[in-house]
VOGU-3710 file (C-alpha; in Angstrom, 3 decimals, decimal comma):
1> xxxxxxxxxx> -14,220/6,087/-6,616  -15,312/4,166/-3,472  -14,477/5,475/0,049  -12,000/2,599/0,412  -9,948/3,334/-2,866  -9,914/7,292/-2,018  -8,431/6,966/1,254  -5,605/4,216/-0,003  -4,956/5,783/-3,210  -1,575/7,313/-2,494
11> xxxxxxxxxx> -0,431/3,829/-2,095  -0,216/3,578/-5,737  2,952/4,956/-5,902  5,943/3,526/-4,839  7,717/6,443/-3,386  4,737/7,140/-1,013  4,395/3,286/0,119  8,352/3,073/0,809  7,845/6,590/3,182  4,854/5,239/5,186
21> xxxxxxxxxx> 6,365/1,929/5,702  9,596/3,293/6,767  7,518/5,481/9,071  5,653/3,337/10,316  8,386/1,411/11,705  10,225/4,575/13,094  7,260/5,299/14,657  6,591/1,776/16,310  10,441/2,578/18,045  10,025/5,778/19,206
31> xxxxxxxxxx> 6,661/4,782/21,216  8,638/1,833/22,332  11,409/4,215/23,607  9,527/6,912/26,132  8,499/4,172/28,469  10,876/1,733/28,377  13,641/4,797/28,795  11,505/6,074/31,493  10,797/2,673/33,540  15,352/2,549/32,916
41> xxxxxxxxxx> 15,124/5,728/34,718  13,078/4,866/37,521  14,438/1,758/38,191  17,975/3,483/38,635  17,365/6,324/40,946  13,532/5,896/41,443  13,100/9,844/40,910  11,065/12,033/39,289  13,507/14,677/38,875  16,072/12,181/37,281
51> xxxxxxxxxx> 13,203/11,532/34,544  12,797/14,719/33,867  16,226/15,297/33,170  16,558/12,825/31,039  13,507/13,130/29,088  14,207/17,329/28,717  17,916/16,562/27,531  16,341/14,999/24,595  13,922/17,650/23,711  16,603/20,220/24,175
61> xxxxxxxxxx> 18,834/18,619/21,574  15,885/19,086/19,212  15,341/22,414/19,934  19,207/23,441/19,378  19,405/21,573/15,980  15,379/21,292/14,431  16,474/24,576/12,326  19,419/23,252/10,878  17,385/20,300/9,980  15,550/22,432/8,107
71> xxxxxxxxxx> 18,412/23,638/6,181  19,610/20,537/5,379  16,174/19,023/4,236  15,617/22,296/1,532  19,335/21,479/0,595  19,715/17,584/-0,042  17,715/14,793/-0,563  15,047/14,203/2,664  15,159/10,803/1,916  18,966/10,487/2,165
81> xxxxxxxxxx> 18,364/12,644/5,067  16,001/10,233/6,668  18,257/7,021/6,023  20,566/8,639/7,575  18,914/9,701/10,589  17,030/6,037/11,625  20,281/4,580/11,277  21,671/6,553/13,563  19,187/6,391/15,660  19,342/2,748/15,905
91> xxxxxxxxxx> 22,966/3,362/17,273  22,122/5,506/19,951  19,311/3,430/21,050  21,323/0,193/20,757  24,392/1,759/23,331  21,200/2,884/25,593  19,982/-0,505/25,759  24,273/-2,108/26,392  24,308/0,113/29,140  21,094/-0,782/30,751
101> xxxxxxxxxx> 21,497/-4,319/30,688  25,391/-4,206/31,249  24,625/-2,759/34,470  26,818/0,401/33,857  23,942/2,605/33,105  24,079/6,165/34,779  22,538/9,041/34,581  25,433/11,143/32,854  25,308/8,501/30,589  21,360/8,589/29,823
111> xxxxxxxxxx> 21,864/11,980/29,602  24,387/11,816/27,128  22,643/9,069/24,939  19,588/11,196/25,046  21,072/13,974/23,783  22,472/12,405/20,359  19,495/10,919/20,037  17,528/13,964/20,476  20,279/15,548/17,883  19,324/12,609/15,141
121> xxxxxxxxxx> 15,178/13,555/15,470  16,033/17,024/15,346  17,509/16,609/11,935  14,929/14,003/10,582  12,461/15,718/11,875  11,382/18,821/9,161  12,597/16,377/6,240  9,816/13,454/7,184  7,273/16,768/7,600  7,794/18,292/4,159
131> xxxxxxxxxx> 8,613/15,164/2,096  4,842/13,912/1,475  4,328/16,451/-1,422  7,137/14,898/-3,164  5,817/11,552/-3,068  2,092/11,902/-4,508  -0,073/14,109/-7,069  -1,405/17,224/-4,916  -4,912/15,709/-5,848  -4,150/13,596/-2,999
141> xxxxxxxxxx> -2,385/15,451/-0,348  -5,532/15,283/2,208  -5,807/11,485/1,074  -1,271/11,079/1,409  -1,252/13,176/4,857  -4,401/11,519/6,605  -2,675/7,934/5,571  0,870/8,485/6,031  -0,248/9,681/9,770  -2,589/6,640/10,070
151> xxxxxxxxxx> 0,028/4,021/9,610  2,503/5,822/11,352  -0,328/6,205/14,403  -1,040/1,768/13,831  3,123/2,072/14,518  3,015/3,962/17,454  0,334/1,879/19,014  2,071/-0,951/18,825  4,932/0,828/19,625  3,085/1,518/23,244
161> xxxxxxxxxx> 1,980/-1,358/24,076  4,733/-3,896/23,091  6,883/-1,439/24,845  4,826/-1,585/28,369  4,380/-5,560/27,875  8,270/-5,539/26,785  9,090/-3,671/29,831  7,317/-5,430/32,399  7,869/-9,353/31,115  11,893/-8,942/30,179
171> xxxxxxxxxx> 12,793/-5,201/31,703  13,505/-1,554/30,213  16,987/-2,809/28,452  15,296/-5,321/26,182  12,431/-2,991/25,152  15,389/-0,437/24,372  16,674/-3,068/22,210  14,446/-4,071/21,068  13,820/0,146/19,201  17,108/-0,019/18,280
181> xxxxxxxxxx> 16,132/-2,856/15,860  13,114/-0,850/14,555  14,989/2,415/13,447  17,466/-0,222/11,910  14,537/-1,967/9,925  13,482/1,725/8,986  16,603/2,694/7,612  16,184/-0,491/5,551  12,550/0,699/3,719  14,076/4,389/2,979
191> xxxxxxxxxx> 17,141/3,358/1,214  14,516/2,793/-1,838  12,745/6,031/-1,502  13,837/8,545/-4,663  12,835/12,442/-3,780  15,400/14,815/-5,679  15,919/18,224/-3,982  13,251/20,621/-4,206  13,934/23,144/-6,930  15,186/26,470/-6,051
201> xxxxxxxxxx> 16,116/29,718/-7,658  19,376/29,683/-5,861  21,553/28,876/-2,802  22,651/30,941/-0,074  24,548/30,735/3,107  22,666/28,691/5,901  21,896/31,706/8,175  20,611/33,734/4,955  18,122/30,622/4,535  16,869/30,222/8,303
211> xxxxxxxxxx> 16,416/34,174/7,542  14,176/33,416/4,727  12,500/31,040/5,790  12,050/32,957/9,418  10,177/35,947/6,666  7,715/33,240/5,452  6,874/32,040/8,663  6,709/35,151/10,533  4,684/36,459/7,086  1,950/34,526/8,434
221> xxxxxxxxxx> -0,176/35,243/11,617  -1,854/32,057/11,682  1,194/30,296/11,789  3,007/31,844/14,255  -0,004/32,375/16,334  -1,058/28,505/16,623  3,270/27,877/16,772  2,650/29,911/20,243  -0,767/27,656/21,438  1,538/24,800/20,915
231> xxxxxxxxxx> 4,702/26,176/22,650  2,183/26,335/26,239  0,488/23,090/25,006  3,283/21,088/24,311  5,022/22,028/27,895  2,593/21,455/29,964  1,038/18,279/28,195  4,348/16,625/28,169  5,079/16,929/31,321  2,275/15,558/33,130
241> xxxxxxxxxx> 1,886/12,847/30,845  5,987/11,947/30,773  7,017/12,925/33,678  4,526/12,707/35,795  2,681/9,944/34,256  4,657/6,871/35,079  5,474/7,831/38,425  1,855/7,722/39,124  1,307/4,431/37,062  4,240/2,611/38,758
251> xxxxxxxxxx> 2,088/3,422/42,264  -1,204/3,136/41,167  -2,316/0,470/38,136  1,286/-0,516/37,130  3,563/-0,271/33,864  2,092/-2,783/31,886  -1,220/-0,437/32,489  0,844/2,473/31,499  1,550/0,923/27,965  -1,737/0,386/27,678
261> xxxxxxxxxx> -2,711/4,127/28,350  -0,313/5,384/25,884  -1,864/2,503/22,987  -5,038/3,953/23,407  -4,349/7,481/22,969  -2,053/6,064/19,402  -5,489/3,948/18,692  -7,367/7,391/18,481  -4,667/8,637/16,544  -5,571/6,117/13,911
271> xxxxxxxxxx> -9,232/6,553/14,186  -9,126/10,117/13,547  -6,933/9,689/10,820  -9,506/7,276/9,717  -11,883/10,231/9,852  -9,532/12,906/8,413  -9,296/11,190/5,245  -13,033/11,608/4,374  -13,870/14,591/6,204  -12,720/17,859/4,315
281> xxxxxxxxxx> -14,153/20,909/6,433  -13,692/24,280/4,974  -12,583/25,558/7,588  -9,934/22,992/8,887  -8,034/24,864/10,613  -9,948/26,930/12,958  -11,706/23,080/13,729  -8,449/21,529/14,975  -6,910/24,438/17,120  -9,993/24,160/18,844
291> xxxxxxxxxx> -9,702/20,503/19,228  -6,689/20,804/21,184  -8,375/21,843/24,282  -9,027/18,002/24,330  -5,074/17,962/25,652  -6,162/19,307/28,925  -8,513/16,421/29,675  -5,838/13,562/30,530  -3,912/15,981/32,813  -6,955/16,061/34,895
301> xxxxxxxxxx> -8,217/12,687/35,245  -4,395/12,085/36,367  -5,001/14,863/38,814  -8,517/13,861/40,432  -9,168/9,737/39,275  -5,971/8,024/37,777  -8,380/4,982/36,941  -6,945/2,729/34,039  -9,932/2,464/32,452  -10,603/5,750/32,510
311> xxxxxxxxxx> -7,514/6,694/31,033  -7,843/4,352/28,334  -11,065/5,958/27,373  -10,007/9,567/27,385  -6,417/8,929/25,663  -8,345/7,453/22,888  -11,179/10,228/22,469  -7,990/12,432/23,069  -6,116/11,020/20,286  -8,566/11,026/18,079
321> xxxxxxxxxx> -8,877/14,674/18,577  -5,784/15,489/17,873  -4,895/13,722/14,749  -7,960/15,873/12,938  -6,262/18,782/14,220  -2,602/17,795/13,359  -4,112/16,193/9,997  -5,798/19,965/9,094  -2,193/21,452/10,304  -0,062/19,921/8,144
331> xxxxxxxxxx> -2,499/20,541/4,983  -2,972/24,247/6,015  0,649/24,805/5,814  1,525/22,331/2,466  -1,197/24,667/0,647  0,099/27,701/1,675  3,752/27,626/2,521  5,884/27,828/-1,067  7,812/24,191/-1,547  11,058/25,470/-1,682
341> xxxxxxxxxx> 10,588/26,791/1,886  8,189/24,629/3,147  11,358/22,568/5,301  12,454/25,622/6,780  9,150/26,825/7,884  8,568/23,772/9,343  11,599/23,862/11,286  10,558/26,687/12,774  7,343/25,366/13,777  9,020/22,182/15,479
351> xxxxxxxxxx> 11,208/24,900/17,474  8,518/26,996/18,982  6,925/24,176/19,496  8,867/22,334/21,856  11,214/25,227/23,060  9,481/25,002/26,517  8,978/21,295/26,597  12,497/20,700/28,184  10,932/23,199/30,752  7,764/21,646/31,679
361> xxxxxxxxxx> 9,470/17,916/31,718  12,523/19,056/34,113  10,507/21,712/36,108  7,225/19,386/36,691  9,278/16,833/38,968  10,795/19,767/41,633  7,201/21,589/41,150  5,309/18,302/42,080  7,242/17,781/45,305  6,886/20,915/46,488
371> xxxxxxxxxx> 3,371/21,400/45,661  1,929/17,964/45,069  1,620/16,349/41,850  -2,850/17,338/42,025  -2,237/21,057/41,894  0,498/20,834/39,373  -1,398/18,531/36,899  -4,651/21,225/37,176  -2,352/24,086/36,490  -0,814/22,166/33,635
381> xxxxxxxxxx> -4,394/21,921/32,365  -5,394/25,645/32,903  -2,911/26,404/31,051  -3,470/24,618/27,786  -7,483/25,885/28,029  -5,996/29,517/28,049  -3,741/28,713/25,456  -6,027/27,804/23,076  -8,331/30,122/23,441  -5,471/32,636/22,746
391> xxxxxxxxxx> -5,386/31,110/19,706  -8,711/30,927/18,683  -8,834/34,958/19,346  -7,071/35,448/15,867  -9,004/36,316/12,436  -6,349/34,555/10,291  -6,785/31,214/12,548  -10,572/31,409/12,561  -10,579/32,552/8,672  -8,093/30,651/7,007
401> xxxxxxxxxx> -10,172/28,274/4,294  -8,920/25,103/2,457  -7,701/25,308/-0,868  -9,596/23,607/-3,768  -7,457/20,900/-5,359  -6,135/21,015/-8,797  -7,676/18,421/-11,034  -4,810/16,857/-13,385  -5,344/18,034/-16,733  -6,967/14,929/-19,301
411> x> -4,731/13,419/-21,823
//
C-alpha cells in the first residue's frame, strides 16, 4: 500500500468519514470563537482582567462537568452525545453573537453565555476522544487518530484566520455568528454517525463509575504523571497566549495579525499530523512529552520580540510539535486503557488538565499589571520547562513502548 492510501485509509468507512467531517467543522467554530469572543471583550471594557474572566468562566464549566461527560459517553451513544452537544453549542454561540450586535452585551452576560457553553464542551468533550476506536479496524488506529486530528487541525486553521479577517472587516458579533452556524452544520454530519454503546459487564451508579474509572487512571503512573505536566502546561500556556495575547496584538501588529498567529500554529498542527501518520516511533510517548517544551517558546517571543513574523514562524514549528505529541497521547492511552473505560479515563485526563487553566487565564491579567506583562510571560515559560522535565523524570513515561497491531485474520 502506497504512503497516500495508508494515511487515508480510515476514510473507507463511513462512520469514520461522517466523525471527521463533523469535526472538522466543530473545530473550524471553536477557532473562530476565542478571538472573535476575545476582540467582543475588549471592545466592551478594553481590559485584560475582563478577558480573563470571561475566557476562565468557560474553562471552569469544563472542569465542573468533563467527568460527568465521561459518564455519559461509557453510558449512551457518543454520537448521540455529540449531536447533541454542537447543537447546543450553536445556541449558545448564536445568543453570544444577538447580544453583541444588539448592543446589550455585558459582561454578566458573557459570563453567563460562556459558562453554558463551556458546560456543552465539557460533555462532548471525552465522547469525541474515545469514539475513534469505534469507527475503524484497530489496524488503523495510528492511521484514524493522525487523520481525524489532521482535518480537524485544516478546521481550526481556517477557523483562525477567517475568524481574525471576520473580526476585523465586519466586527466580533458577525464572526460569533458566524460559529454559531458551524456547530449547527456539525450537528448536521453527526446525525448519520452509528456507534452503539460500548459493551460492558454491567451498570452501576454514576459515582461508582467515576470511582472505577478514577482506579484505572490512577492504576497508571504514566498517565497521571503526564495528566500533571499538562495541568502546569496548560495554565500557563493559555494564559499568555489568550489572555495576554490579544492585548498585545491589538497594540502592536493588530487583530487581523493575531488571526494569522493563531492559523499558523493550526497549520503545524496539520503538518505534524501529516508526519504522525507515517512516523511510528517505539517509543511514542516519551518523544511527545518531551516535545512539549516547544509550548514555552511562544510565551517568550511575546515576552522579548512580539514580531508577526516571528510569531508566525514559531506557532507553526510549535504546532507541529505538539500534534506528534498529542497524536502519540491519544494512541498510548487507546492501547492501553480497557474500552469500556476508556471515556471515563479520559475524562479524567481533560480535568487535570485544565483544572488550573481558569487560574492562569483570570490570574495572568491582575499579575501582568502589577508586574508587567515581560516578567509574567518568562515565568509562564519557566514553568512549562520545569514541568516537563518533571515528567520526563518517570520510568513508566520514558519506558512505555507502542503496541504491535493486530493483523485481521484472512478469510
Amino acid at each position: 500500500m502506497s504512503q497516500a492510501r495508508a494515511v487515508t485509509a480510515p476514510l473507507r468507512h463511513p462512520d469514520f468519514r461522517r466523525l471527521v467531517t463533523g469535526r472538522t467543522f466543530a473545530e473550524f467554530g471553536n477557532a473562530v470563537a476565542p478571538v472573535a469572543l476575545a476582540f467582543a471583550v475588549l471592545d466592551l471594557t478594553g481590559s485584560a482582567i475582563d478577558l480573563g474572566l470571561v475566557v476562565g468562566a468557560r474553562s471552569l464549566a469544563n472542569m465542573v462537568l468533563v467527568l460527568f461527560g465521561g459518564v455519559l459517553a461509557d453510558r449512551l451513544p457518543r454520537s448521540v452525545i455529540l449531536q447533541g452537544t454542537e447543537t447546543a453549542a450553536a445556541l449558545t454561540q448564536a445568543a453570544i453573537a444577538v447580544s453583541v450586535l444588539g448592543g446589550f452585551a455585558s459582561i454578566p452576560l458573557l459570563l453567563g453565555l460562556s459558562v453554558a457553553n463551556g458546560a456543552v464542551s465539557a460533555i462532548a468533550l471525552p465522547a469525541s476522544s474515545s469514539i475513534v476506536p469505534q469507527t475503524v479496524p484497530t489496524t488503523l488506529l495510528q492511521q484514524a487518530n493522525a487523520l481525524n486530528r489532521m482535518l480537524a487541525n485544516t478546521g481550526r486553521f481556517a477557523g483562525a484566520a477567517a475568524g481574525g479577517v471576520l473580526v476585523a472587516a465586519f466586527g466580533s458579533g458577525w464572526a460569533i455568528g458566524a460559529n454559531a452556524g458551524l456547530f449547527l452544520v456539525a450537528a448536521l454530519a453527526y446525525r448519520r454517525l452509528r456507534t452503539a454503546p460500548v459493551e460492558r459487564s454491567g451498570r452501576s451508579r454514576p459515582f461508582t463509575e467515576l470511582a472505577e474509572g478514577w482506579r484505572e487512571f490512577r492504576s497508571r503512573t504514566w498517565l497521571w504523571v503526564v495528566v500533571l505536566q499538562f495541568m502546569i502546561v496548560n495554565a500557563a500556556a493559555s494564559g499568555g497566549i489568550f489572555v495576554l495575547g490579544p492585548a498585545i496584538a491589538d497594540e502592536t501588529f493588530g487583530r487581523a495579525g493575531w488571526g494569522l498567529v493563531l492559523a499558523a500554529e493550526t497549520a503545524g498542527w496539520v503538518l505534524g499530523g501529516v508526519l504522525a501518520a507515517h512516523w511510528r516511533p517505539n517509543r511514542a510517548l516519551a518523544i511527545g512529552v518531551a516535545l512539549v517544551l516547544c509550548n514555552a517558546i511562544p510565551l517568550l517571543v511575546l515576552a522579548e520580540a512580539p514580531n508577526l513574523v516571528l510569531l508566525v514562524i514559531v506557532m507553526m514549528l510549535t504546532g507541529g510539535a505538539i500534534e506528534l505529541g498529542a497524536v502519540a497521547w491519544d494512541v498510548s492511552m487507546q492501547e492501553n486503557v480497557p474500552a469500556d473505560k476508556l471515556a471515563r479515563v479520559y475524562s479524567y485526563d481533560v480535568l487535570g488538565s485544565i483544572i488550573a487553566v481558569p487560574l492562569g487565564q483570570m490570574a495572568v491579567g491582575p499579575l501582568a499589571e502589577h508586574w508587567g506583562r515581560e516578567p509574567v510571560l518568562l515565568s509562564g515559560a519557566a514553568l512549562i520547562v520545569v514541568a516537563t522535565l518533571f515528567a520526563l523524570c518517570s520510568k513508566q513515561v520514558r519506558g512505555l513502548r507502542r503496541l504491535a497491531p493486530v493483523e485481521p485474520a484472512s478469510p
